[in-house]
N, C-alpha and C positions, 0 to 999 in steps of 0.2 A: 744373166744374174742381175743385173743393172733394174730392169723391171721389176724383178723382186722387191730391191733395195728401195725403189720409188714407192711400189704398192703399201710396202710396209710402212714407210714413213708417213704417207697419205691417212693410214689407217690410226696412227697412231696418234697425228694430230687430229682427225673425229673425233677420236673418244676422248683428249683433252679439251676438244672445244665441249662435247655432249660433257663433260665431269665438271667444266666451269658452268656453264649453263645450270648444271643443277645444284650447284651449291649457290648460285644466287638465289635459288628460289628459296630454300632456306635460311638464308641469312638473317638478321634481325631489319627490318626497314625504318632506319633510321628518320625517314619525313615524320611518324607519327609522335606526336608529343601528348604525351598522356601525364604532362605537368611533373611534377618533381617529389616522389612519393617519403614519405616520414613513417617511418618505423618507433612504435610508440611500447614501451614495455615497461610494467609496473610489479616492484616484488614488494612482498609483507617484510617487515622491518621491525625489530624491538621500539623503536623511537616514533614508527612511523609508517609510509610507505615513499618508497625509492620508485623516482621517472627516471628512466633514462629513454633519451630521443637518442638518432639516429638516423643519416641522412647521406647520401653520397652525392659529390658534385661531379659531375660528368667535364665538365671545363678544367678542373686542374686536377681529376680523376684522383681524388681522398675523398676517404667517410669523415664525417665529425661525428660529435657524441658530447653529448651534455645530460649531466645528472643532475637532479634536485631531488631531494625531500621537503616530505607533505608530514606537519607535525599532525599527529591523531587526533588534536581539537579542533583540525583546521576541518570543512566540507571538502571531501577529496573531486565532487563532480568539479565544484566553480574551482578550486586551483588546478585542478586538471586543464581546464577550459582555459584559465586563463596564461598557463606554460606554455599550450599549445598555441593561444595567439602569438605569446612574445615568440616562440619559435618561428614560427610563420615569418614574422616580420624581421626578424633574424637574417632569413635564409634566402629573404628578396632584395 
């Protein structure tokens, strides 16, 4: 019976090792940096239109979130454009 008990354990540490093995391969690989992505979303508003960003730090693992309004006579491209830089420079 002894044999058994060895077989068994043998087999059952393969298929732990075969089960680790294959969940490295899907894991996420963390070397690639594909830089720090910004979540941009814009609603229609009585006064205006509403930004809000949106952004997660990986280092002290929180989102922040920052809202402005764009008053209706402003051009929504150029303050777009330029929320977006101050965000940028925000967040480095």
């Amino acid at each position: 019976m002894n044999w058994l008990g060895n077989w068994l354990v043998n087999q059952m540490r393969k298929a732990e090792n075969q089960e680790i093995s294959n969940t490295e391969c899907v894991t996420e690989d963390k070397s690639r940096n594909y830089g720090k992505p910004l979540n941009i979303r814009v609603y229609n508003a009585t006064g205006g239109k509403v930004i809000t960003f949106q952004h997660y730090d990986y280092a002290t693992d929180k989102n922040h979130e920052s809202t402005y309004i764009i008053h209706p006579e402003e051009e929504l491209a150029d303050s777009l454009a330029k929320l977006i830089v101050i965000e940028e420079l925000r967040r480095e």
